[in-house]
N, CA and C atoms of all chains as a GROMACS GRO file, in nm:
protein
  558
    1UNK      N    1   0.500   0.587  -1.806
    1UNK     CA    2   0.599   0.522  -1.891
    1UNK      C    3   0.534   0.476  -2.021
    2UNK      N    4   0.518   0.512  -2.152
    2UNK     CA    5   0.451   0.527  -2.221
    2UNK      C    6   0.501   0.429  -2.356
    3UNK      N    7   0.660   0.429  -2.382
    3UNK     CA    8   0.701   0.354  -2.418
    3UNK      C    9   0.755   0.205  -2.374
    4UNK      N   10   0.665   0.112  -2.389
    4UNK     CA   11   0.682   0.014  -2.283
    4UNK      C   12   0.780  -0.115  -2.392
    5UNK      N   13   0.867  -0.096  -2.512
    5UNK     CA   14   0.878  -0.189  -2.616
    5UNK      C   15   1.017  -0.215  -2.519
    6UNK      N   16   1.022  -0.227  -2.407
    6UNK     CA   17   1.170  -0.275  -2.380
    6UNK      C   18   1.183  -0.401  -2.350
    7UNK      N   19   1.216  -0.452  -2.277
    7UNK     CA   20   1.247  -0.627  -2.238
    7UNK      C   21   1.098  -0.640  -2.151
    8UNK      N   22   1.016  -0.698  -2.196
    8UNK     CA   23   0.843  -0.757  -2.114
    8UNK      C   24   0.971  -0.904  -1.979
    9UNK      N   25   0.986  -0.828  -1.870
    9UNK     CA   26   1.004  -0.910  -1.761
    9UNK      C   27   0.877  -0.996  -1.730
   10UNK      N   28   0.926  -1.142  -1.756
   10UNK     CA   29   0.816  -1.208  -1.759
   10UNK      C   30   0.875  -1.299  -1.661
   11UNK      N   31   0.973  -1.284  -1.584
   11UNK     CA   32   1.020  -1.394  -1.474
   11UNK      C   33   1.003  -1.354  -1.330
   12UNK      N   34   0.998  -1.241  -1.304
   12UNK     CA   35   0.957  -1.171  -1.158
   12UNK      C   36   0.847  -1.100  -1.166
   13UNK      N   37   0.738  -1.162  -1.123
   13UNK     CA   38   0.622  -1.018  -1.112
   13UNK      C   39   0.580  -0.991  -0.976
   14UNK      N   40   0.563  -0.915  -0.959
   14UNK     CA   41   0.500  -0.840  -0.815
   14UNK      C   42   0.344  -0.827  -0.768
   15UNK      N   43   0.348  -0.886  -0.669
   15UNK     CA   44   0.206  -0.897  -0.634
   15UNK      C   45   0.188  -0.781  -0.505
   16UNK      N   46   0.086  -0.707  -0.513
   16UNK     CA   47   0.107  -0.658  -0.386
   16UNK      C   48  -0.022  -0.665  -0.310
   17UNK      N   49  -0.010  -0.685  -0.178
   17UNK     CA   50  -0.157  -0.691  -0.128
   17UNK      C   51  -0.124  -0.571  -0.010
   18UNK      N   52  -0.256  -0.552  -0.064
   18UNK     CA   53  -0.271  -0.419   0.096
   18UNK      C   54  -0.391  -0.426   0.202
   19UNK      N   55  -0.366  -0.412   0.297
   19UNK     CA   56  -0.432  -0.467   0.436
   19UNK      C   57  -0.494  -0.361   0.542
   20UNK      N   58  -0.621  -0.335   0.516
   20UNK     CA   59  -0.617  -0.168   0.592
   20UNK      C   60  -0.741  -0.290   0.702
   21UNK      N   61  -0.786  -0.214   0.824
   21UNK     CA   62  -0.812  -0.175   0.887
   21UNK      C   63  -0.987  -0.198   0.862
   22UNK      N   64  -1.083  -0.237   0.904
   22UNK     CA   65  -1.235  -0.235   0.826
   22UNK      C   66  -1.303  -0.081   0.905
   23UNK      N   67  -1.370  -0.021   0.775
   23UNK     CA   68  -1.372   0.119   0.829
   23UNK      C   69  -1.422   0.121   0.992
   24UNK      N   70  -1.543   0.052   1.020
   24UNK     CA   71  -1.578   0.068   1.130
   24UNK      C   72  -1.466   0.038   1.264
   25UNK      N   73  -1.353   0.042   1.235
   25UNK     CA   74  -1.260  -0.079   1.342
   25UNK      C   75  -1.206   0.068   1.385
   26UNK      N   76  -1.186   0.141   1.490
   26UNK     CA   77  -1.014   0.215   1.524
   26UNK      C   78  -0.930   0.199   1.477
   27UNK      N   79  -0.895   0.308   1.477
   27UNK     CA   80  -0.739   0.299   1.438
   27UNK      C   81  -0.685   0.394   1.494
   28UNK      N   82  -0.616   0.355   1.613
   28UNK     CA   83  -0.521   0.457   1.690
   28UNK      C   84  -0.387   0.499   1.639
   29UNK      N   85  -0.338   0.409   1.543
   29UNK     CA   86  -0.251   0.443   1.477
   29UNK      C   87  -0.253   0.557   1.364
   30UNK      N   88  -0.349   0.560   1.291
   30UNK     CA   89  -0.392   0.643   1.196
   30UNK      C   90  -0.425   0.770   1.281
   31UNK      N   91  -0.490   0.776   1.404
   31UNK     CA   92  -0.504   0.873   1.482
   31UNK      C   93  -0.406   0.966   1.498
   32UNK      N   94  -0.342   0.866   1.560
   32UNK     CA   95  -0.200   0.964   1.618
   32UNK      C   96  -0.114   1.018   1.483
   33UNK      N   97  -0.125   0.984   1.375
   33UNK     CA   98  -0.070   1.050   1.299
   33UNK      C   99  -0.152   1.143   1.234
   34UNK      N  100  -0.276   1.188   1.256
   34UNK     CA  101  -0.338   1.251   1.225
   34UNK      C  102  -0.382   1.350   1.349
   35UNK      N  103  -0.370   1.317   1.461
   35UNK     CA  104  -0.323   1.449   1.524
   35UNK      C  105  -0.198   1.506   1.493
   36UNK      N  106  -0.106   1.429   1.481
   36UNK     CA  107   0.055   1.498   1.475
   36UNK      C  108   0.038   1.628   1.306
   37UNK      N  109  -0.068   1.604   1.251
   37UNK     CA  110  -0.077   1.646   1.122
   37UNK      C  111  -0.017   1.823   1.155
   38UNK      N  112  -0.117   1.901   1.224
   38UNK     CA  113  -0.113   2.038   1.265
   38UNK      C  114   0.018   2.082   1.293
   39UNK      N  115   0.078   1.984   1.345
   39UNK     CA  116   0.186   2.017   1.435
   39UNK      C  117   0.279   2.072   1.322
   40UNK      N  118   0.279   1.980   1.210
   40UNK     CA  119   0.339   1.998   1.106
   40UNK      C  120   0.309   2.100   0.988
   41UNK      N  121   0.169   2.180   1.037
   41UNK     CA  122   0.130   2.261   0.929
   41UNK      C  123   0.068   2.252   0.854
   42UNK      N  124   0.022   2.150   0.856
   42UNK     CA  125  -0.071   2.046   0.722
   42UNK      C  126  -0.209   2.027   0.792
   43UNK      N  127  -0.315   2.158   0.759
   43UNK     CA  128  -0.472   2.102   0.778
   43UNK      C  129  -0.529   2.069   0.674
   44UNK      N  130  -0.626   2.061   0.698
   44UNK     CA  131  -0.761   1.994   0.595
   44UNK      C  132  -0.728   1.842   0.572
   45UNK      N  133  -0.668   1.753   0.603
   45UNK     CA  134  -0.708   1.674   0.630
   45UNK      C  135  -0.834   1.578   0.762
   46UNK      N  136  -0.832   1.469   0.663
   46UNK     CA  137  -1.016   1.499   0.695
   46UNK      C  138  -0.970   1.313   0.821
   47UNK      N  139  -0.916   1.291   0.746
   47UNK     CA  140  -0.876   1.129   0.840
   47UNK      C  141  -0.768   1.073   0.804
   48UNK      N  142  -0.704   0.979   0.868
   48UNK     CA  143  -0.575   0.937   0.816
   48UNK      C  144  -0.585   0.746   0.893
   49UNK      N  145  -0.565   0.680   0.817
   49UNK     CA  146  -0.586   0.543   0.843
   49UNK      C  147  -0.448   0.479   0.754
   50UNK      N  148  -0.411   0.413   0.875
   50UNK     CA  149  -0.272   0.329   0.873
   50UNK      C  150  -0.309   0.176   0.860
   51UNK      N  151  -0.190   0.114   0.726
   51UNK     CA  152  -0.230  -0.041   0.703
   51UNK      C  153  -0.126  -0.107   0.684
   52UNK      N  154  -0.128  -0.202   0.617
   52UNK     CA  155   0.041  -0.304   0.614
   52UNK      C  156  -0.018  -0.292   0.446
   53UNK      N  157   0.084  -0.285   0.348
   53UNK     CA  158   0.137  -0.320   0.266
   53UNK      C  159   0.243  -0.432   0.228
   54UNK      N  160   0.223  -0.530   0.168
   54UNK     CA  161   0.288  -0.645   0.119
   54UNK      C  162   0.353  -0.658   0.012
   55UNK      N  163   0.449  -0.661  -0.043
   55UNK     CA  164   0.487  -0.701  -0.186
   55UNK      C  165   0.545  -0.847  -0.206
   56UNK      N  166   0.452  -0.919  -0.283
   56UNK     CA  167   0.515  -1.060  -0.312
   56UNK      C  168   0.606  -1.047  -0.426
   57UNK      N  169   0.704  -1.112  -0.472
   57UNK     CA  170   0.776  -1.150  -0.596
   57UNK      C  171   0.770  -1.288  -0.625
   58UNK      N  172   0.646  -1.323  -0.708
   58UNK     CA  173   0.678  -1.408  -0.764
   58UNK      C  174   0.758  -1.453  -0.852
   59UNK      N  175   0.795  -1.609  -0.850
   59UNK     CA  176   0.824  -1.661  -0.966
   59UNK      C  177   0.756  -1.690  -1.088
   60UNK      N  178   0.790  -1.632  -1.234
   60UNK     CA  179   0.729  -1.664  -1.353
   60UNK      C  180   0.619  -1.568  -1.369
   61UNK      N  181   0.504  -1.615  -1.449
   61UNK     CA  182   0.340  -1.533  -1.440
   61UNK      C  183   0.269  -1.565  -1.405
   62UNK      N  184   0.185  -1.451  -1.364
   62UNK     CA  185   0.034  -1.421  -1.268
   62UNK      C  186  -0.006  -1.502  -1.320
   63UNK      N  187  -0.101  -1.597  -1.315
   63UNK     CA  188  -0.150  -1.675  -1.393
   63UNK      C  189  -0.327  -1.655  -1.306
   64UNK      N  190  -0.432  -1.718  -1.303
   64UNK     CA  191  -0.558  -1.635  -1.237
   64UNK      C  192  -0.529  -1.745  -1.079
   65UNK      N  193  -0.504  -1.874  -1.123
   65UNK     CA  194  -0.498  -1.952  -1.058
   65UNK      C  195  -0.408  -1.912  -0.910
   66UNK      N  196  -0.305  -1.863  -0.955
   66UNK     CA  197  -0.205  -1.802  -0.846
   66UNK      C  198  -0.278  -1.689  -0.761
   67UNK      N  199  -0.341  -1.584  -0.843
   67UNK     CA  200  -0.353  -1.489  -0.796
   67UNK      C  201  -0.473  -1.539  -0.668
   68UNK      N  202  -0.532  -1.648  -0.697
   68UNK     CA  203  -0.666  -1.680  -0.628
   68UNK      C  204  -0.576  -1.756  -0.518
   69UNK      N  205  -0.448  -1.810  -0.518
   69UNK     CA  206  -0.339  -1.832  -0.396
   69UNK      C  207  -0.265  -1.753  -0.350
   70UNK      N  208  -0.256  -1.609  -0.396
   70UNK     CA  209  -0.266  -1.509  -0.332
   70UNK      C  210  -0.307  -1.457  -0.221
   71UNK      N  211  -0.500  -1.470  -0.288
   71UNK     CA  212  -0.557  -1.410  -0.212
   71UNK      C  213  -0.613  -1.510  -0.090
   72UNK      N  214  -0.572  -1.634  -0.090
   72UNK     CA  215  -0.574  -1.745   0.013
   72UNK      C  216  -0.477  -1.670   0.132
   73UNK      N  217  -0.384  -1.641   0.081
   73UNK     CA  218  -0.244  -1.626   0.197
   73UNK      C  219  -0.296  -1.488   0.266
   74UNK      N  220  -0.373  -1.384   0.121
   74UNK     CA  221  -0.392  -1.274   0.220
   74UNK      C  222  -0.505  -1.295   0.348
   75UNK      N  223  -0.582  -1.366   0.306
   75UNK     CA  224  -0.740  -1.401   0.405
   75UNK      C  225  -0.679  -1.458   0.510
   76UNK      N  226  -0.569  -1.599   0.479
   76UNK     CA  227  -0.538  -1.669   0.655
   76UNK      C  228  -0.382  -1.622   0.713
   77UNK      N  229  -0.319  -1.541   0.610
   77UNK     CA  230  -0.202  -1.573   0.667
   77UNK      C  231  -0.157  -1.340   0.694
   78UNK      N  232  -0.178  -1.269   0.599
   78UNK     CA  233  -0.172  -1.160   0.600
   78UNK      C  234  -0.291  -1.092   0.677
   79UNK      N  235  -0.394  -1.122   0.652
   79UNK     CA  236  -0.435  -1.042   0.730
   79UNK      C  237  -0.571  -1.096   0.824
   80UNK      N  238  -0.657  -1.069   0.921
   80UNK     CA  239  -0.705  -1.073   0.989
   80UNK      C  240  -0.871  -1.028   0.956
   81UNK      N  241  -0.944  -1.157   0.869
   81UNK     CA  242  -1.088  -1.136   0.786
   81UNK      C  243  -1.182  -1.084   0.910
   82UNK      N  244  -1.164  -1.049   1.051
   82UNK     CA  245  -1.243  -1.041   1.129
   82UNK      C  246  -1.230  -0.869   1.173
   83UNK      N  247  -1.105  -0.835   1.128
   83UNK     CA  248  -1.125  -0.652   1.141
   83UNK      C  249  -1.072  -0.604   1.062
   84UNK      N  250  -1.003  -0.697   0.969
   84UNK     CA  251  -0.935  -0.630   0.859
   84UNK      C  252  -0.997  -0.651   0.672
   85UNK      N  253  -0.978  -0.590   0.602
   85UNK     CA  254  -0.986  -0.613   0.508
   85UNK      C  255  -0.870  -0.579   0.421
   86UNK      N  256  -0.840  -0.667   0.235
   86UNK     CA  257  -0.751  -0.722   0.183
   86UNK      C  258  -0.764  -0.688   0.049
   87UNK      N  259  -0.646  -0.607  -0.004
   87UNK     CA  260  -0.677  -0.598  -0.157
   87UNK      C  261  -0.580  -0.673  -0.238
   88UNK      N  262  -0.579  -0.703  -0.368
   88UNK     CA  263  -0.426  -0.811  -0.402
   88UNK      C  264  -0.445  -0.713  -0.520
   89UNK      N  265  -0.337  -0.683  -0.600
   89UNK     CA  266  -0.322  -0.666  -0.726
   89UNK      C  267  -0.172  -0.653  -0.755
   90UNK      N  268  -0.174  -0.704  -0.936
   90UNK     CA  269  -0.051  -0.675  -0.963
   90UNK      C  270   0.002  -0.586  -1.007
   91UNK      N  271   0.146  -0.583  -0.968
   91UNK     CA  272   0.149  -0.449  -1.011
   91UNK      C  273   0.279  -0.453  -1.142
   92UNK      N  274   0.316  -0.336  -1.226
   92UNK     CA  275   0.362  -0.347  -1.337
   92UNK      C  276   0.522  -0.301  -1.285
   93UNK      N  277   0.596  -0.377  -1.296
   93UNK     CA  278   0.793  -0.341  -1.273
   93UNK      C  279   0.780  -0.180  -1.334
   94UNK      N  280  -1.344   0.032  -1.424
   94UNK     CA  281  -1.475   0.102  -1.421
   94UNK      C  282  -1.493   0.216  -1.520
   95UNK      N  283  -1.539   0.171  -1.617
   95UNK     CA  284  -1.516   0.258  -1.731
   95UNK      C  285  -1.621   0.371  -1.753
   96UNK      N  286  -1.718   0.354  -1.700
   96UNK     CA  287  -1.851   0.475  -1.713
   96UNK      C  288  -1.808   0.541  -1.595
   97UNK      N  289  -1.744   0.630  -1.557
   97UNK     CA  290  -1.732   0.743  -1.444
   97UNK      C  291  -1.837   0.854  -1.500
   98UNK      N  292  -1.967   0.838  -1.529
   98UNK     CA  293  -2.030   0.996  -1.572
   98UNK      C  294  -2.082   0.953  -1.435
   99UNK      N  295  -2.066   0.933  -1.296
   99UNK     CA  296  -2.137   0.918  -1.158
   99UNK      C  297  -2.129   1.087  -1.134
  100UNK      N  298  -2.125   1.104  -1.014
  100UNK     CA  299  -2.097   1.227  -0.961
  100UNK      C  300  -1.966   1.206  -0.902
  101UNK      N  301  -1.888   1.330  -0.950
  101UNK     CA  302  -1.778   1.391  -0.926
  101UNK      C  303  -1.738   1.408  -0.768
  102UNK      N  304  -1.693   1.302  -0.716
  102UNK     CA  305  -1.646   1.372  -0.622
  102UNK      C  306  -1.534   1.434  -0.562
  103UNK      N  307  -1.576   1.542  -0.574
  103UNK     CA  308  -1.461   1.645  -0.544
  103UNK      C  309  -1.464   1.761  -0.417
  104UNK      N  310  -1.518   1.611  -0.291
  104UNK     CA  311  -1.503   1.698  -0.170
  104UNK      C  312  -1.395   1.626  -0.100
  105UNK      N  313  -1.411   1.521  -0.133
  105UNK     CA  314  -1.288   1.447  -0.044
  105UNK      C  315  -1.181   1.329  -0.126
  106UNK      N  316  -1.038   1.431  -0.100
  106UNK     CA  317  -1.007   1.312  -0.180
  106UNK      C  318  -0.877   1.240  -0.104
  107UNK      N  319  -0.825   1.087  -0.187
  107UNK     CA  320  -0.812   1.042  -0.132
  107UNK      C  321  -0.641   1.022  -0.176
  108UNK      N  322  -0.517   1.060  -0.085
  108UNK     CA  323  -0.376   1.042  -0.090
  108UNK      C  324  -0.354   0.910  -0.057
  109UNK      N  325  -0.284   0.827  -0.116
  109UNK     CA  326  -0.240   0.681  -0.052
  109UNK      C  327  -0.050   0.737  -0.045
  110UNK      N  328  -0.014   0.704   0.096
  110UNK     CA  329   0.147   0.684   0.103
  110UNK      C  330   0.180   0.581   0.107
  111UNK      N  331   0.266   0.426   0.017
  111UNK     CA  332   0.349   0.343   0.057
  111UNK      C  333   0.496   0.387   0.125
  112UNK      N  334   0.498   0.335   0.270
  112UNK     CA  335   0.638   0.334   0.295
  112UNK      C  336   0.683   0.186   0.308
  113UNK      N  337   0.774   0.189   0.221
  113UNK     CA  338   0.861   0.058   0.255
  113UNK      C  339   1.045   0.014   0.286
  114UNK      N  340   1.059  -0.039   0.340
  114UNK     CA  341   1.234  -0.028   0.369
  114UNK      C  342   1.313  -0.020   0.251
  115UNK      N  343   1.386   0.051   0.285
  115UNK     CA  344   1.504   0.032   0.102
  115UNK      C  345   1.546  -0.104   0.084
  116UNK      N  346   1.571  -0.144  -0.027
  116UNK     CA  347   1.565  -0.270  -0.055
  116UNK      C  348   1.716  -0.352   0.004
  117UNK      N  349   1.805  -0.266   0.033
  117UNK     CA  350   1.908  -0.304   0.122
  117UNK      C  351   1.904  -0.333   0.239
  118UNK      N  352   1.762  -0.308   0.302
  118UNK     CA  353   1.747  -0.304   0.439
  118UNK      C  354   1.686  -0.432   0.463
  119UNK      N  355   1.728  -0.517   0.584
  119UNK     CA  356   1.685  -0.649   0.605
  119UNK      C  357   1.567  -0.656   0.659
  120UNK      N  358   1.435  -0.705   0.621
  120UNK     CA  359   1.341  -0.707   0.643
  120UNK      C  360   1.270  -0.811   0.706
  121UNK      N  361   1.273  -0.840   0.869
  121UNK     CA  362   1.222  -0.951   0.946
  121UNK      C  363   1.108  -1.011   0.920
  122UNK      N  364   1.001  -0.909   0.920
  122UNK     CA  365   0.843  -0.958   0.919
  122UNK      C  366   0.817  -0.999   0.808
  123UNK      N  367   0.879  -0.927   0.664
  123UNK     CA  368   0.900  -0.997   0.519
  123UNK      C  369   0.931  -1.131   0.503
  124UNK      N  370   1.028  -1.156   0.598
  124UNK     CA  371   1.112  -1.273   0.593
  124UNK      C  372   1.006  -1.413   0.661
  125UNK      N  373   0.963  -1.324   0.773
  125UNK     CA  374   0.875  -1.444   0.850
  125UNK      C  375   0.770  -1.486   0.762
  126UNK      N  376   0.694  -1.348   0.669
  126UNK     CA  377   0.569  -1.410   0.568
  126UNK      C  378   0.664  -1.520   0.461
  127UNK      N  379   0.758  -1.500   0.402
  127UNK     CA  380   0.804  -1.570   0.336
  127UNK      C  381   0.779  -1.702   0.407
  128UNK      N  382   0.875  -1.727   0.458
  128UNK     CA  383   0.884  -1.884   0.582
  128UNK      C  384   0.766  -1.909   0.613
  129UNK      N  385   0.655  -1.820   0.596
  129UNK     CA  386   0.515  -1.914   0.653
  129UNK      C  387   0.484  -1.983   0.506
  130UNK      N  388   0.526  -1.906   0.399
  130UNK     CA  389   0.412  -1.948   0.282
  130UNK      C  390   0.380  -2.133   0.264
  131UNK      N  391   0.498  -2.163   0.260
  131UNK     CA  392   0.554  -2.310   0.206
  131UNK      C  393   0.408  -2.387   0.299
  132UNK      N  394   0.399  -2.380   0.411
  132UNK     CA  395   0.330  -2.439   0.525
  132UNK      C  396   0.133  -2.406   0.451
  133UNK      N  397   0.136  -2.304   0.414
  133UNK     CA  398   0.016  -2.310   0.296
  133UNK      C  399   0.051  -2.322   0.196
  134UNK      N  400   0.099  -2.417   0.140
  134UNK     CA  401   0.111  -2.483   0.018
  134UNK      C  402   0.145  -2.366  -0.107
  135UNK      N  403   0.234  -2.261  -0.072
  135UNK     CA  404   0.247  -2.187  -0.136
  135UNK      C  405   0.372  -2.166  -0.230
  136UNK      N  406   0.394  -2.198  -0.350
  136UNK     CA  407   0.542  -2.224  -0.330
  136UNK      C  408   0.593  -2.128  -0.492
  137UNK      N  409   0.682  -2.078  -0.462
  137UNK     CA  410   0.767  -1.990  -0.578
  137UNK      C  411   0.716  -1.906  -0.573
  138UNK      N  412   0.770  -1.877  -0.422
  138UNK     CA  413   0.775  -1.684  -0.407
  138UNK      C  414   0.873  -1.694  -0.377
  139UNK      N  415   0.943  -1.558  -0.476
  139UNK     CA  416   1.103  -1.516  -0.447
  139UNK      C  417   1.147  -1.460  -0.294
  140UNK      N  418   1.052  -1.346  -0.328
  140UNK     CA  419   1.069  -1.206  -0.177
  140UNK      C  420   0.922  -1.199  -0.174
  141UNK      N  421   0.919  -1.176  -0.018
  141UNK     CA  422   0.842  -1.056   0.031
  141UNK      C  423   0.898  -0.960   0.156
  142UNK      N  424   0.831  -0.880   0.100
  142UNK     CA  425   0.825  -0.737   0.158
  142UNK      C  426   0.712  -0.671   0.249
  143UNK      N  427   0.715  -0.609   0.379
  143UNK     CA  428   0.649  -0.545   0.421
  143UNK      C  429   0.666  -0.427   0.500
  144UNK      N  430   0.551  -0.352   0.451
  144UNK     CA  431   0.574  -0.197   0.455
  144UNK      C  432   0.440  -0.149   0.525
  145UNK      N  433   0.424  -0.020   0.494
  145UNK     CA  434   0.312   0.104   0.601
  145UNK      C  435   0.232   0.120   0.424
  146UNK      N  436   0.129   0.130   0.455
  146UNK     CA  437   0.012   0.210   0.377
  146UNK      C  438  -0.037   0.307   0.494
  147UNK      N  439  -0.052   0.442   0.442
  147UNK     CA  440  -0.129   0.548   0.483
  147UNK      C  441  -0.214   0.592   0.372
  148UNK      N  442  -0.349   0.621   0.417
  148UNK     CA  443  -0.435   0.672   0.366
  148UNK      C  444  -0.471   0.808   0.422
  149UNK      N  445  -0.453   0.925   0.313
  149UNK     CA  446  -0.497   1.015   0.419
  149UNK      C  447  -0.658   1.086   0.322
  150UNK      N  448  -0.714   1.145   0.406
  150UNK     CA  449  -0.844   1.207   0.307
  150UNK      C  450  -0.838   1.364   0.368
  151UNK      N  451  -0.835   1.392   0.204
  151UNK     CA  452  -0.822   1.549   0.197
  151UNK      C  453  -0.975   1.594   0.186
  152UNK      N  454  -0.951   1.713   0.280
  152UNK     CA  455  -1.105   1.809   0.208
  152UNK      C  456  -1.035   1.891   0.097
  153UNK      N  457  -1.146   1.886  -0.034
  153UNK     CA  458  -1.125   1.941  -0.150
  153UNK      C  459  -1.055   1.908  -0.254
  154UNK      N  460  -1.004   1.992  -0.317
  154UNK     CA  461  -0.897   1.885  -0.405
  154UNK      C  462  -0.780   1.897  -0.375
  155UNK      N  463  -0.693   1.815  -0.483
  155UNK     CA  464  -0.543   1.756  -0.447
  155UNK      C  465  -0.488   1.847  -0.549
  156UNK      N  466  -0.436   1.972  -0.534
  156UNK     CA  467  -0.332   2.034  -0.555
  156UNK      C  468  -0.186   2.033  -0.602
  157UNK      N  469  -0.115   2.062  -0.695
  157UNK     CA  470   0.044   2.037  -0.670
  157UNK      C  471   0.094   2.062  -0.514
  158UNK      N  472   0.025   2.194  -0.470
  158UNK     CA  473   0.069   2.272  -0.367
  158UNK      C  474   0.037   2.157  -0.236
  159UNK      N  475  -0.050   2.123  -0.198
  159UNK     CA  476  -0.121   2.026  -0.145
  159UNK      C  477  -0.019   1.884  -0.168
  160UNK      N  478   0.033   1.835  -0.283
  160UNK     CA  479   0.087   1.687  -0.270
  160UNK      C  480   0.229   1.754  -0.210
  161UNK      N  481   0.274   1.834  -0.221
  161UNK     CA  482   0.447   1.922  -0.196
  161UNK      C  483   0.401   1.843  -0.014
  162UNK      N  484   0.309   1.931   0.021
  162UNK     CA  485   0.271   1.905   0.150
  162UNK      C  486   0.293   1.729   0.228
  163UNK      N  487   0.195   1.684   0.136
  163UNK     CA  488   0.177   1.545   0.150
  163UNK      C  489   0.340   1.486   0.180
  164UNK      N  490   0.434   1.483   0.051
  164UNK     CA  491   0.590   1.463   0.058
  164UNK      C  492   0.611   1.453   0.146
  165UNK      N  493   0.572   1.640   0.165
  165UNK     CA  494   0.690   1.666   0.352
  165UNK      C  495   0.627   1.563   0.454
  166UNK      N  496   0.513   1.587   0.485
  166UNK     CA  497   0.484   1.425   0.570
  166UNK      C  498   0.526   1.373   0.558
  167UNK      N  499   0.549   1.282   0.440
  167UNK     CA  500   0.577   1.166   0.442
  167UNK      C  501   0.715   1.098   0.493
  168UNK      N  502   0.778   1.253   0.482
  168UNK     CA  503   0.957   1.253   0.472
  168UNK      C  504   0.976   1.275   0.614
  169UNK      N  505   0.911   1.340   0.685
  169UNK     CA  506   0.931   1.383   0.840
  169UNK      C  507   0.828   1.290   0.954
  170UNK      N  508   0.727   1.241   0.888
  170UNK     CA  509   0.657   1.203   1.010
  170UNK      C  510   0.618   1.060   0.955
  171UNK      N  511   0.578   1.012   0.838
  171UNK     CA  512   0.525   0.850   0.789
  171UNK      C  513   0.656   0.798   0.779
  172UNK      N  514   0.758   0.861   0.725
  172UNK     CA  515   0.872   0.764   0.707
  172UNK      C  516   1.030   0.817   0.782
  173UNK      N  517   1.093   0.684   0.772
  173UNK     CA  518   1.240   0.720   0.830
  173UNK      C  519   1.335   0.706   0.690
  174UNK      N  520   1.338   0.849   0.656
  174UNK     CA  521   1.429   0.824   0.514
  174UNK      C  522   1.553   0.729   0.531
  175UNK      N  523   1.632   0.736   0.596
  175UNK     CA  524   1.766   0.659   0.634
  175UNK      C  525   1.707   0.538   0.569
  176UNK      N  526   1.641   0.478   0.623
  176UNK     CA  527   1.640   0.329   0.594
  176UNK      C  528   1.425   0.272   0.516
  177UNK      N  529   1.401   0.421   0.502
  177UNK     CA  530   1.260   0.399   0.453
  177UNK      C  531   1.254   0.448   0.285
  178UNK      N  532   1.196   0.400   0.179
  178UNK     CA  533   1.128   0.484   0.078
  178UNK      C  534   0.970   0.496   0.087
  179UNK      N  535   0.938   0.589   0.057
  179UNK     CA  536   0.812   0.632   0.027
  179UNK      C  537   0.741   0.671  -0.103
  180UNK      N  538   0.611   0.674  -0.108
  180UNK     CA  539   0.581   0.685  -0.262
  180UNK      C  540   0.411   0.721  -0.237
  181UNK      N  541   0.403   0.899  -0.328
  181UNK     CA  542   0.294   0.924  -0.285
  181UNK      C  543   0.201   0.906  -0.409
  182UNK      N  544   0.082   0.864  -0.388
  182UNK     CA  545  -0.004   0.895  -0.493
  182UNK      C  546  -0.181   0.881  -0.448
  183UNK      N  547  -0.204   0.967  -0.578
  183UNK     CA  548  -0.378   1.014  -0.570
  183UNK      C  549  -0.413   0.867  -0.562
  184UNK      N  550  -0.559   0.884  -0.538
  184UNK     CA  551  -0.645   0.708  -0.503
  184UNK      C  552  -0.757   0.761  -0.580
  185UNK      N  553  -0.816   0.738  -0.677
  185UNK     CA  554  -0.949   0.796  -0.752
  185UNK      C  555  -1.068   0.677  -0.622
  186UNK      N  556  -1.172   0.757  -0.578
  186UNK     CA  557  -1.217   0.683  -0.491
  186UNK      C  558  -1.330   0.574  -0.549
   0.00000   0.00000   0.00000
């Protein structure tokens, strides 16, 4: 989207955090969809790992302060710092 | 990361799928992160949302022919179109 001069939405922004799995952990979920891959015709894939995706909507702007309460909610409340790991970023409407 | 002169890698690369419910669709576990936030002192979030991240890793490169592929997964086996959207894209690793 290259021309971006339209209305700058500055009252809803989107946070998204994503929550995979820490490489060393299983993932039977990612498994099984990565056996089912063949079935479907689709080789060369090499691994397939399944995670939770989050989208926050905040109110107003990112500000750094927020984003660092973000990444509070992702560590105790989204995801699980003991097999999982957590990415936050924002993302653009 | 602005200096990429590293080495190229171009043995494995990396597809990310978001699936998430259409935005008409009532979303429980969204709803429950919401209702937790307040309790961590979290306050002026509009929505949240939660969805599937798939990661898949290709041997070689990522193709038009190759993402066509990816789609159809996504449409037949990562997601339930009825009540899912999906959204594919490259991951520079």
């Amino acid at each position: 989207m290259p021309s971006s001069e339209f209305v700058k939405e500055h009252f809803v922004a989107r946070v998204v955090v994503d929550v995979m799995l820490k490489p060393e952990i299983l993932d039977p979920q990612g498994k099984a969809v990565h056996g089912a891959l063949p079935r479907l015709g689709f080789d060369g894939v090499r691994d397939v790992r399944q995670g939770k995706r989050f989208e926050l909507e905040l109110d107003g702007d990112v500000t750094e302060d927020r984003l660092a309460q973000v990444r509070r909610v992702a560590e105790t409340l989204l995801s699980n710092p003991v097999i999982e790991d957590y990415a936050v970023r924002v993302e653009q409407p």
